[in-house]
Structure formats: C-alpha cells, structure tokens
matplotlib code that plots the C-alpha trace (Angstrom):
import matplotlib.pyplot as plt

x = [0.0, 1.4, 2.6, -0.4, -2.9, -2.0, -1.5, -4.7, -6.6, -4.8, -5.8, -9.0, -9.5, -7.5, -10.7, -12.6, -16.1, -14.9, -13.0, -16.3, -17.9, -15.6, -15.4, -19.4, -19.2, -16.0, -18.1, -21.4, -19.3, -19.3, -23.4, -22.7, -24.8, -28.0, -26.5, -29.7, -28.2, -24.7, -26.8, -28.6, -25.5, -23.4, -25.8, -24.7, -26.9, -27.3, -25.6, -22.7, -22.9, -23.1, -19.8, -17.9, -19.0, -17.8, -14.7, -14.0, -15.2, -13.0, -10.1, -11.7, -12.2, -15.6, -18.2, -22.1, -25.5, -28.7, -31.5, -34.7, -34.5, -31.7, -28.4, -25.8, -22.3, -19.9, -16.3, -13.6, -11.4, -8.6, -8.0, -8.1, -6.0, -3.8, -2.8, -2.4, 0.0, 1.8, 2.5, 3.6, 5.7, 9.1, 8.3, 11.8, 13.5, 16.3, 16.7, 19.4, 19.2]
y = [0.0, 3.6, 6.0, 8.4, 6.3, 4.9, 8.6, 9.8, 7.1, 7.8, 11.2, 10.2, 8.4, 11.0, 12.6, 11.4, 11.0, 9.1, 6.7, 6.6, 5.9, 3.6, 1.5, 0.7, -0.1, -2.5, -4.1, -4.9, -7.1, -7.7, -7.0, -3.9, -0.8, 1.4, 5.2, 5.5, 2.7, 5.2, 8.3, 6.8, 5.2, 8.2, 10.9, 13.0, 15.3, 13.5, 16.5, 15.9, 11.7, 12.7, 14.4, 12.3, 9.1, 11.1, 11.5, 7.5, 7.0, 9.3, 7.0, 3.6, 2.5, 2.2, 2.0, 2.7, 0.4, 1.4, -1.4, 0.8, 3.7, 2.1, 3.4, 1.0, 1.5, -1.4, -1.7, -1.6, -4.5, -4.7, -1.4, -1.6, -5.1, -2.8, 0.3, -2.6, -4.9, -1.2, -0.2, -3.8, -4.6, -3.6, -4.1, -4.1, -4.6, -2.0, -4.2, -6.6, -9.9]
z = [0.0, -1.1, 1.7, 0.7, 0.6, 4.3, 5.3, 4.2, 5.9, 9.0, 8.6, 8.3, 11.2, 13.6, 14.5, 17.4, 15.5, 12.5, 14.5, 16.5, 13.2, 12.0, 14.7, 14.4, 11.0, 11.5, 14.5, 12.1, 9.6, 6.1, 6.0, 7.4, 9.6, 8.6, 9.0, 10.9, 13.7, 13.7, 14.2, 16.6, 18.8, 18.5, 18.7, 16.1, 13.5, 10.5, 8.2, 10.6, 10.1, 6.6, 6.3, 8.4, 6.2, 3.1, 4.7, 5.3, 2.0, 0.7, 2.2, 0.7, 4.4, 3.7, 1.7, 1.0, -0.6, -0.6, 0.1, -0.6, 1.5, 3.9, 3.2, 4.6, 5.6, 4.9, 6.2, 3.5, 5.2, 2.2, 3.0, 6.8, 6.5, 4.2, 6.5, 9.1, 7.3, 6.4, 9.7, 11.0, 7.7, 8.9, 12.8, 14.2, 11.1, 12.5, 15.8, 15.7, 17.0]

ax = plt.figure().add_subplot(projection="3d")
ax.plot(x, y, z, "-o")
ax.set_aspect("equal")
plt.show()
C-alpha cells in the first residue's frame, strides 16, 4: 500500500467522531450498519454523520448500498487489513538480534 494512501486514511481516522464511526461499522461485519443505527449510537446530526461518512469513504475504508430507502455503511477490510499490514511490515526490522 502507497505512503499516501495509508496517510490519508490515518488522517482520516484522527478525529474522534470518524474513528467513532468507523469502529461501528468494522463491529457490524461484512453486512454492514444502517446510517440510521450510527446516528442513533453516537448521537450526532445527521448532516454531521453525513460528512464524516464522506470523509472515510474518501479514504476507501468504507463503503455505501442502498436497500430501498436504507443506506448501509460497509467496512472496506482490504483497506483496513492494508494500512495494518503497512505499519507492521518492517516491525523491528532496525533491531538486531
């Protein structure tokens, strides 16, 4: 994964609210959570919700479907399994044994 893309989703979730955010979606799974259920855990204004969601999207750590008039947020794992293996990758490469 490119330094920029791992930076931007770092970025990302460096504020309090979309880490909030984030977390709730990673919790529901692969099926993913209504953006009414966030709104409704976190207590946030829905314009708010809105551009918070934008924001992670932005960063491919998640991503939106609609089922009628349910708009679902779904985890982006690649990319969270990405940033992870990119911070862990050279894990005490420097240390010497």
């Amino acid at each position: 994964m490119e330094l920029e893309v791992v930076a931007k989703a770092l970025k990302e979730l460096g504020h309090p609210t979309r880490l909030s955010i984030y977390k709730s979606v990673v919790k529901a799974g692969y099926q993913g959570i209504a953006v009414g259920s966030i709104q409704e855990q976190l207590g946030i204004p829905g314009s708010t919700l809105s551009h918070h969601i934008s924001s992670l999207a932005s960063a491919g750590l998640l991503s939106q479907r609609r089922e009628g008039r349910t708009l679902f947020c779904v985890a982006e794992y690649q990319c969270l399994e990405g940033v992870i293996d990119f911070l862990q990758a050279e894990c005490c490469s420097d240390e010497r044994c």
